[in-house]
mmCIF file of the N, C-alpha and C atoms, coordinates in Angstrom:
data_MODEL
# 
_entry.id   MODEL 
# 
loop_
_atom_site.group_PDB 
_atom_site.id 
_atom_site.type_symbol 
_atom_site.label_atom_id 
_atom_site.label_alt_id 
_atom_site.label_comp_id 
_atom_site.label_asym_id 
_atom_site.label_entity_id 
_atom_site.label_seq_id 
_atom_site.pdbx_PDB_ins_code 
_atom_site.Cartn_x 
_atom_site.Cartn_y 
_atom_site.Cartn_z 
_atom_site.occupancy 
_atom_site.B_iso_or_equiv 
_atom_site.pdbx_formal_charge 
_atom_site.auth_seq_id 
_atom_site.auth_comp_id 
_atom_site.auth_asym_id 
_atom_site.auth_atom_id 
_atom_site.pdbx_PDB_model_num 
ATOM 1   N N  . UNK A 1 1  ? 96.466  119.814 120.781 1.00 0.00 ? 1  UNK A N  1 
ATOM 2   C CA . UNK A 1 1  ? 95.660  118.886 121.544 1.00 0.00 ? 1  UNK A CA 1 
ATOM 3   C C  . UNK A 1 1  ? 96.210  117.477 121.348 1.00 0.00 ? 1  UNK A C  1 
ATOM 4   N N  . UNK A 1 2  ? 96.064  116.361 122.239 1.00 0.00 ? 2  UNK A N  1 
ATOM 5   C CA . UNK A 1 2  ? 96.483  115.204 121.789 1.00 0.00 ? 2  UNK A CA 1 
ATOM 6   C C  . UNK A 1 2  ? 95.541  114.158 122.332 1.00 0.00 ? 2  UNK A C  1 
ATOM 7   N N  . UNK A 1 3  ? 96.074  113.129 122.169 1.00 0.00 ? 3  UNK A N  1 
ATOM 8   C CA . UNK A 1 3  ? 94.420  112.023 122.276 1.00 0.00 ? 3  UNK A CA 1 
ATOM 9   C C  . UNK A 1 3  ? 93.605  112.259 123.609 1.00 0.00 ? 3  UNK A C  1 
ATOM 10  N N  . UNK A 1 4  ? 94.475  112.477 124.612 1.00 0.00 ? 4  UNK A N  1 
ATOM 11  C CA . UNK A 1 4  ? 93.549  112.158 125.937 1.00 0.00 ? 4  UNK A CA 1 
ATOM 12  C C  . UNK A 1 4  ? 93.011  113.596 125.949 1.00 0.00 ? 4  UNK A C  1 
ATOM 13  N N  . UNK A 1 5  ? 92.934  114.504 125.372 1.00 0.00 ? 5  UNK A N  1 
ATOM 14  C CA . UNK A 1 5  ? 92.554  116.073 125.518 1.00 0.00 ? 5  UNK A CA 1 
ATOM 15  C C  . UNK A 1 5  ? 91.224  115.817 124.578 1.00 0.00 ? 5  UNK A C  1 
ATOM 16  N N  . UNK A 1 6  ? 91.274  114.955 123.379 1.00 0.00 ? 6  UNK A N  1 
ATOM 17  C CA . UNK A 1 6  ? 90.025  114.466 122.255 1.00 0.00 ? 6  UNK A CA 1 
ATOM 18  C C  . UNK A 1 6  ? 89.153  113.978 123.196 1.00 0.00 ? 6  UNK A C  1 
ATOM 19  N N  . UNK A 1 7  ? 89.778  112.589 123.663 1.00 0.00 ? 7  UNK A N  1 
ATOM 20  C CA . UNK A 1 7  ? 89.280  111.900 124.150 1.00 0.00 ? 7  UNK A CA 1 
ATOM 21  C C  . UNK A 1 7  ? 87.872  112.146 125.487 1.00 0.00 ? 7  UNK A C  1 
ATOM 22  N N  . UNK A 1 8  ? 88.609  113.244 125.718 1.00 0.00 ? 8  UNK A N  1 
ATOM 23  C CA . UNK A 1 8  ? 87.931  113.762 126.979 1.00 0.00 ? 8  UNK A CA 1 
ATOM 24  C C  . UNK A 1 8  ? 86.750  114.622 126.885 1.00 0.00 ? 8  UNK A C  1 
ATOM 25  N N  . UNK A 1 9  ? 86.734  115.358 125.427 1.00 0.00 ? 9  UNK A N  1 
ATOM 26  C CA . UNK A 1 9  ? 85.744  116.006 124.315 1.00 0.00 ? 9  UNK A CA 1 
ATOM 27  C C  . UNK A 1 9  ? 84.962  114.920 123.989 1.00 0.00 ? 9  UNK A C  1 
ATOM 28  N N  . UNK A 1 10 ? 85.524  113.378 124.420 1.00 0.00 ? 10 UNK A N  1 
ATOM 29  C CA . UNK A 1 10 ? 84.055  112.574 123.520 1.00 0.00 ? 10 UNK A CA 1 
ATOM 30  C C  . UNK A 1 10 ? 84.323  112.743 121.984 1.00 0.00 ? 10 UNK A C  1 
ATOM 31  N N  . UNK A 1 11 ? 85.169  113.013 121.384 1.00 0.00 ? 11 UNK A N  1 
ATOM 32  C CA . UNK A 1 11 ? 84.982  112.674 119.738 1.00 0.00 ? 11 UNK A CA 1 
ATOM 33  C C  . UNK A 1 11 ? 86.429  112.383 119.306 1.00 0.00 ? 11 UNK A C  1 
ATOM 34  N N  . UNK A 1 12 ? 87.486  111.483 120.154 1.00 0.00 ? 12 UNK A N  1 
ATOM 35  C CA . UNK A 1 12 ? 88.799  111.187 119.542 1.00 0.00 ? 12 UNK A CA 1 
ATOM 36  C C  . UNK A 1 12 ? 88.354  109.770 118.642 1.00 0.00 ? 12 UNK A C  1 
ATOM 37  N N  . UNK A 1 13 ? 87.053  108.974 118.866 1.00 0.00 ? 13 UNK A N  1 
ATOM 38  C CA . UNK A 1 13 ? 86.614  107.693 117.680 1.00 0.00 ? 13 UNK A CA 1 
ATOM 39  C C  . UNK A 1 13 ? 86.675  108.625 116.429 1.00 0.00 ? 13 UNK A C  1 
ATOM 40  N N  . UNK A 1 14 ? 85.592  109.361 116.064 1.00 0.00 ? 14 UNK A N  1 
ATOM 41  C CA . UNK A 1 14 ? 85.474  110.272 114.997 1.00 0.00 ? 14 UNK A CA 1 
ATOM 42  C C  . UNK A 1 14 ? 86.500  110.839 114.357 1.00 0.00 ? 14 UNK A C  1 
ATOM 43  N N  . UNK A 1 15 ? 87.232  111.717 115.238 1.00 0.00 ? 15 UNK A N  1 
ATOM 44  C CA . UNK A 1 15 ? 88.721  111.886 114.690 1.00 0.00 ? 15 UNK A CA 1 
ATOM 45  C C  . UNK A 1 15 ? 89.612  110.854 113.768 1.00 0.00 ? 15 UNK A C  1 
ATOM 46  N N  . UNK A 1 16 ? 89.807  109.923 114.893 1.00 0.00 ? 16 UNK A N  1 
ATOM 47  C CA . UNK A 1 16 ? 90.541  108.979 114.318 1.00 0.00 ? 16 UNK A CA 1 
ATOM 48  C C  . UNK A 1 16 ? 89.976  108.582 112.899 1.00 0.00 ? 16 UNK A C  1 
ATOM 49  N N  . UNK A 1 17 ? 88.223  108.009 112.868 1.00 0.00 ? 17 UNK A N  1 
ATOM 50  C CA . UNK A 1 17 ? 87.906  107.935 111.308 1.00 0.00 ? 17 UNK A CA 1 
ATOM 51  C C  . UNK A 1 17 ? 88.127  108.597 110.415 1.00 0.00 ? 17 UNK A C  1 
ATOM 52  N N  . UNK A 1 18 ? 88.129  109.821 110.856 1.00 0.00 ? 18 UNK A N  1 
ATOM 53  C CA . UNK A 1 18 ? 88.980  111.037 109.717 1.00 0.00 ? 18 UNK A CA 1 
ATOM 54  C C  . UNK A 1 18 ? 90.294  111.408 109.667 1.00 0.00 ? 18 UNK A C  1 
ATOM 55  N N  . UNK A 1 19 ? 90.992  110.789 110.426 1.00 0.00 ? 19 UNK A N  1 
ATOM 56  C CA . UNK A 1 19 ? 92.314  110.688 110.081 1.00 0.00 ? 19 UNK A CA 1 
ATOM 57  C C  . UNK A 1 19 ? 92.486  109.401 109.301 1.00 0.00 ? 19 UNK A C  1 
ATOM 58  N N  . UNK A 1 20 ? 92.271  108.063 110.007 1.00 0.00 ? 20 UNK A N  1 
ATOM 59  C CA . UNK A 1 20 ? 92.247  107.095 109.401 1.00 0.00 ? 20 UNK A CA 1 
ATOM 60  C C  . UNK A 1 20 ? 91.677  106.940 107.188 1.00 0.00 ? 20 UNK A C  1 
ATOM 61  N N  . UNK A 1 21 ? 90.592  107.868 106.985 1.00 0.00 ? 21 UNK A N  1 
ATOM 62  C CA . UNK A 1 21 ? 89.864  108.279 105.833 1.00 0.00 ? 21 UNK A CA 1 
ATOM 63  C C  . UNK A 1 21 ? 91.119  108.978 105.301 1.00 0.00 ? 21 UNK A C  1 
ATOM 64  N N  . UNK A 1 22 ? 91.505  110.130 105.553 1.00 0.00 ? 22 UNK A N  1 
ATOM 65  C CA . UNK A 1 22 ? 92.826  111.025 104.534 1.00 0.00 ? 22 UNK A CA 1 
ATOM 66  C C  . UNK A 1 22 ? 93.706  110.026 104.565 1.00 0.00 ? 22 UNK A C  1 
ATOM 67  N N  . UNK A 1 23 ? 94.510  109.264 105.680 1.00 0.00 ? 23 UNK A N  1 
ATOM 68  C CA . UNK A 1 23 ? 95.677  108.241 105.464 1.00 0.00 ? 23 UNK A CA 1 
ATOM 69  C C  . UNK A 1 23 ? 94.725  106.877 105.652 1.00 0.00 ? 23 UNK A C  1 
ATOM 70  N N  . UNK A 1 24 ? 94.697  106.153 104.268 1.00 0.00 ? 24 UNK A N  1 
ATOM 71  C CA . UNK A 1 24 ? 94.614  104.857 104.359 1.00 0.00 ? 24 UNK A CA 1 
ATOM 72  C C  . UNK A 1 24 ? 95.360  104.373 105.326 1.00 0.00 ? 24 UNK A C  1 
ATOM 73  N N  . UNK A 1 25 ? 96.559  104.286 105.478 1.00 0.00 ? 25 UNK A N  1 
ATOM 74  C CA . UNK A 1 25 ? 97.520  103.556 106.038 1.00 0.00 ? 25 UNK A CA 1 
ATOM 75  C C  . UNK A 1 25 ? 98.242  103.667 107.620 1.00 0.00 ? 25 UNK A C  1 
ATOM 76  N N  . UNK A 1 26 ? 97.195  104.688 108.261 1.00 0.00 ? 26 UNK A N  1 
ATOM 77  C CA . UNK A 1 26 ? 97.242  104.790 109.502 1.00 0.00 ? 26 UNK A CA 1 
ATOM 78  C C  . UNK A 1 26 ? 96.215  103.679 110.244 1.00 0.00 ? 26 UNK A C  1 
ATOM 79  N N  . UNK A 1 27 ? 97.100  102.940 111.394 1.00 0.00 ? 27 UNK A N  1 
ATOM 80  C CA . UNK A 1 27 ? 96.524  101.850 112.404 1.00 0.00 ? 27 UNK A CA 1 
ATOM 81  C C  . UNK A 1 27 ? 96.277  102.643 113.439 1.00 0.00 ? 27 UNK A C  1 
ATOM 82  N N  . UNK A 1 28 ? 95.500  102.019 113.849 1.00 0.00 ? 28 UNK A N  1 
ATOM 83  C CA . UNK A 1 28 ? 94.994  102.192 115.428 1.00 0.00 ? 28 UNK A CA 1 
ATOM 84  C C  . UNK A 1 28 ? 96.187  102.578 116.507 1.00 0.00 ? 28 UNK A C  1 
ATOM 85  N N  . UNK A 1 29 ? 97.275  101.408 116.451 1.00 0.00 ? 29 UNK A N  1 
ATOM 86  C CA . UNK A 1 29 ? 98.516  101.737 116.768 1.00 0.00 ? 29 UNK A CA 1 
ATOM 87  C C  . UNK A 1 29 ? 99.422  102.875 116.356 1.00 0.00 ? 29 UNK A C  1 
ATOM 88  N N  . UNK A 1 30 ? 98.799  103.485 115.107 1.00 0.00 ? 30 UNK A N  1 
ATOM 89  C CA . UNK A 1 30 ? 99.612  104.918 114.871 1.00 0.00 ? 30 UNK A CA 1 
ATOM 90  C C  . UNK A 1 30 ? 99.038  105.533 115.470 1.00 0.00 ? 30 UNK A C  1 
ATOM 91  N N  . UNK A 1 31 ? 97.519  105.715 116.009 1.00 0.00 ? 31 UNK A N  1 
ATOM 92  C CA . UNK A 1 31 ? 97.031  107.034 116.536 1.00 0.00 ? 31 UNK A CA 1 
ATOM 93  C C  . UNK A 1 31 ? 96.439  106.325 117.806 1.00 0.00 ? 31 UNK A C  1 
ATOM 94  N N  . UNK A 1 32 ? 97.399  105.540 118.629 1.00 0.00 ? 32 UNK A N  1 
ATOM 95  C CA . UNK A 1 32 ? 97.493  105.939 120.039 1.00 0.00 ? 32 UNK A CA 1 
ATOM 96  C C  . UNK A 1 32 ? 98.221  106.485 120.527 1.00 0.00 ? 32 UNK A C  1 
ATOM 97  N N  . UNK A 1 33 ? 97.928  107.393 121.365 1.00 0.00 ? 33 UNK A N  1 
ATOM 98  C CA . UNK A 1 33 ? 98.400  108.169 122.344 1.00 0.00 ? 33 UNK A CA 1 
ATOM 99  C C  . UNK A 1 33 ? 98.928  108.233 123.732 1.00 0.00 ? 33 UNK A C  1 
ATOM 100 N N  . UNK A 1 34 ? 100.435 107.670 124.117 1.00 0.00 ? 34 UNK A N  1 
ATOM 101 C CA . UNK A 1 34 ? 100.615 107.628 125.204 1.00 0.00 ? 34 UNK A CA 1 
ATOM 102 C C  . UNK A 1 34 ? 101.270 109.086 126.148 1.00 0.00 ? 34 UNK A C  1 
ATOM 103 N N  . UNK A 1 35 ? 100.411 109.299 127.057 1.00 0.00 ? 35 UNK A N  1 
ATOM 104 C CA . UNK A 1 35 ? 100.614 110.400 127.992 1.00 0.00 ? 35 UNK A CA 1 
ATOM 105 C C  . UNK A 1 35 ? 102.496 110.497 127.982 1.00 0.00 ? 35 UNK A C  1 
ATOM 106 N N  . UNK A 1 36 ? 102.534 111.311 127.804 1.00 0.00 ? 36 UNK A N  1 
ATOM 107 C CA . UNK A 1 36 ? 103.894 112.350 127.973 1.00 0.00 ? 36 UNK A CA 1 
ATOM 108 C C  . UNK A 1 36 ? 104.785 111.960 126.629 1.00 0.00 ? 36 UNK A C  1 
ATOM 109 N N  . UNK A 1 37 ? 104.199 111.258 125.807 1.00 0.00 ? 37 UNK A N  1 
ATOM 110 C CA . UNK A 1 37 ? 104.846 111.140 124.506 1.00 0.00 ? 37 UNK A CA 1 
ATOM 111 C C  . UNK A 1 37 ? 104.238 111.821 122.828 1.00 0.00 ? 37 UNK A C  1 
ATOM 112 N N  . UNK A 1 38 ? 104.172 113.190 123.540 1.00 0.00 ? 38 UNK A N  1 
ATOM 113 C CA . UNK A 1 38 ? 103.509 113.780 122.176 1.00 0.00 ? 38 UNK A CA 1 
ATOM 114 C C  . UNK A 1 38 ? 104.458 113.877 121.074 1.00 0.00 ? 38 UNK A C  1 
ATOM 115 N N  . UNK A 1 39 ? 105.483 114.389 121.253 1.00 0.00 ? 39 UNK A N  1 
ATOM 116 C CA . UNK A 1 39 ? 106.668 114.251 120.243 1.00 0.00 ? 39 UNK A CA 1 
ATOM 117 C C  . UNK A 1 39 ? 106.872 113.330 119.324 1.00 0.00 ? 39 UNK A C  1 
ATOM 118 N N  . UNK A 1 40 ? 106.718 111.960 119.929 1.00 0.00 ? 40 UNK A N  1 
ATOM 119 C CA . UNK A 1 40 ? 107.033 110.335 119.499 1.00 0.00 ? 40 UNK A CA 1 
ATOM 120 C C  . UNK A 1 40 ? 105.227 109.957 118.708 1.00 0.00 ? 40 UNK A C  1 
ATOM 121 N N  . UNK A 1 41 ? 104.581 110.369 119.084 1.00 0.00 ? 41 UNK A N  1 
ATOM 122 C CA . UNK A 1 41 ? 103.068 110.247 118.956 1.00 0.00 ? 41 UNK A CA 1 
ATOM 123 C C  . UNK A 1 41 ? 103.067 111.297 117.441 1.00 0.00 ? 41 UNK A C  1 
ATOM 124 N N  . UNK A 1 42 ? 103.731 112.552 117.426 1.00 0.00 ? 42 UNK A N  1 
ATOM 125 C CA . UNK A 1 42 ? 103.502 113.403 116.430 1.00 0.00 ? 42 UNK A CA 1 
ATOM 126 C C  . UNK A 1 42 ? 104.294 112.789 115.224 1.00 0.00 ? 42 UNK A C  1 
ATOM 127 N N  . UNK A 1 43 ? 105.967 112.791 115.729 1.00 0.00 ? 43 UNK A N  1 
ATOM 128 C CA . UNK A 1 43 ? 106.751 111.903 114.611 1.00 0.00 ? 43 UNK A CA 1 
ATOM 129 C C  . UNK A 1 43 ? 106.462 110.678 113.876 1.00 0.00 ? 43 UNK A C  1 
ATOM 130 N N  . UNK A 1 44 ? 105.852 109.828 114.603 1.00 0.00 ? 44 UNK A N  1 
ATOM 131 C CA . UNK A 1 44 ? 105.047 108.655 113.985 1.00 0.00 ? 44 UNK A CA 1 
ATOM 132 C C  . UNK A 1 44 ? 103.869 109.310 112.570 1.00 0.00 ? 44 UNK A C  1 
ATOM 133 N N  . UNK A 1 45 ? 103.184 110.077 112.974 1.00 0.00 ? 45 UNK A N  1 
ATOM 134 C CA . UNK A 1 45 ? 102.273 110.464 112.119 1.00 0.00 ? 45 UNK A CA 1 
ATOM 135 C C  . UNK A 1 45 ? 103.038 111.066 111.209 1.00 0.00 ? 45 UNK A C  1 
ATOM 136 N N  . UNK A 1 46 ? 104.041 111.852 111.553 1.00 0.00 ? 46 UNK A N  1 
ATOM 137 C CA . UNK A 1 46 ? 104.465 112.467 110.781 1.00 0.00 ? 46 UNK A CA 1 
ATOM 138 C C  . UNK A 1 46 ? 105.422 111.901 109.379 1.00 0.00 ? 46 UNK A C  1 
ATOM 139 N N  . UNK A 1 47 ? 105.631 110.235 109.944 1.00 0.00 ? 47 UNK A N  1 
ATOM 140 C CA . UNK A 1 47 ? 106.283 110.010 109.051 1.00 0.00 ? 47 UNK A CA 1 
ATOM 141 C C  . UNK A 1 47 ? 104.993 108.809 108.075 1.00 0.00 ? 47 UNK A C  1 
ATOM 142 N N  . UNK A 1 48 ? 104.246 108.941 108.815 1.00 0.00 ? 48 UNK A N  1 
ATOM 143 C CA . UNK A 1 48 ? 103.252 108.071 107.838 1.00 0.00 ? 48 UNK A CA 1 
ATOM 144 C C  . UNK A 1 48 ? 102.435 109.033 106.489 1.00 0.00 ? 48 UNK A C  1 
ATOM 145 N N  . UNK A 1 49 ? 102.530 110.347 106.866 1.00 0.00 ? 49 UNK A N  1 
ATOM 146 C CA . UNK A 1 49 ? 101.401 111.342 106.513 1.00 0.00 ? 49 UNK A CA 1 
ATOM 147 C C  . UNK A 1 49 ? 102.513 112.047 105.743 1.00 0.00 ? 49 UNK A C  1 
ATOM 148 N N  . UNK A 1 50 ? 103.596 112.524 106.169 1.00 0.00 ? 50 UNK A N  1 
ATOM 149 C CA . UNK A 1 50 ? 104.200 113.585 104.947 1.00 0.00 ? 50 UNK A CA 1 
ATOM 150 C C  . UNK A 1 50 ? 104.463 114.933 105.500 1.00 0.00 ? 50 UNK A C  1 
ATOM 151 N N  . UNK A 1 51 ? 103.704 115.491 106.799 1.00 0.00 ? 51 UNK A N  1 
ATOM 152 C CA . UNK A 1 51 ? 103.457 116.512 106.938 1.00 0.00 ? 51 UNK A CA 1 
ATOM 153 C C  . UNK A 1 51 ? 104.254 116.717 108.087 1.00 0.00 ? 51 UNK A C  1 
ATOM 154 N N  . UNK A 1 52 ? 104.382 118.288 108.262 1.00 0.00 ? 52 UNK A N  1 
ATOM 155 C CA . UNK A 1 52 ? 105.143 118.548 108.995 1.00 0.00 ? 52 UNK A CA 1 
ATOM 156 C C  . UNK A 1 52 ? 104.435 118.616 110.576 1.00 0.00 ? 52 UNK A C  1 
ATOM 157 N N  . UNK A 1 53 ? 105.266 118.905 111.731 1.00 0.00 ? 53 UNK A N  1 
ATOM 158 C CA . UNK A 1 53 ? 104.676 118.766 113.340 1.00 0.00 ? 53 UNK A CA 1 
ATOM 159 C C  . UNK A 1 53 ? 103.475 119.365 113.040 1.00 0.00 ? 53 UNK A C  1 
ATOM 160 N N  . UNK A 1 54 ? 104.186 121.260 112.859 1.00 0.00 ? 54 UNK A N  1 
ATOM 161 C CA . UNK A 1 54 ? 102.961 122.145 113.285 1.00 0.00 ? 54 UNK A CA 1 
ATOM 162 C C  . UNK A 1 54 ? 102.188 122.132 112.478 1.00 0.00 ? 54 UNK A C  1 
ATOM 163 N N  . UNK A 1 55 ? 101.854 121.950 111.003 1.00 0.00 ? 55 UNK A N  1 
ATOM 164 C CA . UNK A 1 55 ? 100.848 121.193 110.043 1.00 0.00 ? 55 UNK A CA 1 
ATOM 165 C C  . UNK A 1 55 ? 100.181 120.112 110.488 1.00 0.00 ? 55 UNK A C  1 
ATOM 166 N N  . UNK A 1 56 ? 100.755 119.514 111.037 1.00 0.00 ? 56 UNK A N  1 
ATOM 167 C CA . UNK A 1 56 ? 99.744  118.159 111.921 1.00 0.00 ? 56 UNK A CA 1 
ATOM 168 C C  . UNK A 1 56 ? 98.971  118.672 112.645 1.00 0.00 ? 56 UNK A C  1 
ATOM 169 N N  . UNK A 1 57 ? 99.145  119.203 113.751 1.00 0.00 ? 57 UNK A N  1 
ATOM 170 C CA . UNK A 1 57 ? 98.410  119.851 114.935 1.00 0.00 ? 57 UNK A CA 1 
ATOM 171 C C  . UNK A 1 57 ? 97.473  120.556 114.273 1.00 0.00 ? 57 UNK A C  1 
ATOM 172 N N  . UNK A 1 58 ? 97.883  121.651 113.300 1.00 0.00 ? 58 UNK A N  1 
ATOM 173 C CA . UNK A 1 58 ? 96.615  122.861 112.419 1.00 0.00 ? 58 UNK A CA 1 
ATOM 174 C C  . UNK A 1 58 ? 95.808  121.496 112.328 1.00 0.00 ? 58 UNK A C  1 
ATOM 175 N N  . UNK A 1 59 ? 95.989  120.994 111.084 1.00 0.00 ? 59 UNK A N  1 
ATOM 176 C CA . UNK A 1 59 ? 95.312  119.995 110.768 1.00 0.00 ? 59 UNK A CA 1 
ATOM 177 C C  . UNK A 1 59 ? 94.424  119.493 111.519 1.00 0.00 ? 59 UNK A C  1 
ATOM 178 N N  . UNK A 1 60 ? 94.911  118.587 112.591 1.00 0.00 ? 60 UNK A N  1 
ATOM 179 C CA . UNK A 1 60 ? 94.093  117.722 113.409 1.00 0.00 ? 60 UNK A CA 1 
ATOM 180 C C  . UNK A 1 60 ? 93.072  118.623 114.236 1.00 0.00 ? 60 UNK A C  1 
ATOM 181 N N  . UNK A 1 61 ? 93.661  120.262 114.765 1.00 0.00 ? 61 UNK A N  1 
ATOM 182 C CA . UNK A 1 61 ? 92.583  120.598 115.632 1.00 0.00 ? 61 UNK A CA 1 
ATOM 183 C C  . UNK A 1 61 ? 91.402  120.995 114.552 1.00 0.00 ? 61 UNK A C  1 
ATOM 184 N N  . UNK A 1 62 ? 91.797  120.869 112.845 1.00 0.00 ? 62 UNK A N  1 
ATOM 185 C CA . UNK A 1 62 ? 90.885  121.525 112.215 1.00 0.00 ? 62 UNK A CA 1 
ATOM 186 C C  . UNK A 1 62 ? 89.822  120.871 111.964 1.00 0.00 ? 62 UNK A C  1 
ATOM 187 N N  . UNK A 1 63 ? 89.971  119.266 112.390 1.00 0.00 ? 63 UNK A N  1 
ATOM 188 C CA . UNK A 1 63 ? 88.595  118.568 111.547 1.00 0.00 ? 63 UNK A CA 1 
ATOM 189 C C  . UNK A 1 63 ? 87.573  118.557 112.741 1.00 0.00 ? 63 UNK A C  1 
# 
């Protein structure tokens, strides 16, 4: 899933607080989401967080 797929669920604010909560050090600017850049959107996180792509995604659809 990626932001505008959250977003559209009504709970990508929430998300983000719980992403933002596990990584102190994620901005607003790390977890925006521009349409057709999931790759660049995932790698960013990925290099703030540690974790790998498909560990991100588990992750994120898990909270």
């Amino acid at each position: 899933m990626n932001e505008a797929e959250y977003r559209t669920k009504g709970n990508w604010n929430e998300l983000k607080g719980k992403l933002k909560q596990q990584y102190g050090d994620l901005t607003d600017d790390d977890l925006t989401y521009n349409e057709g850049q999931q790759d660049e959107w995932l790698g960013k996180l990925q290099q703030k967080t540690g974790k790998a792509k498909g560990d991100l995604k588990k992750w994120i659809d898990s909270l």
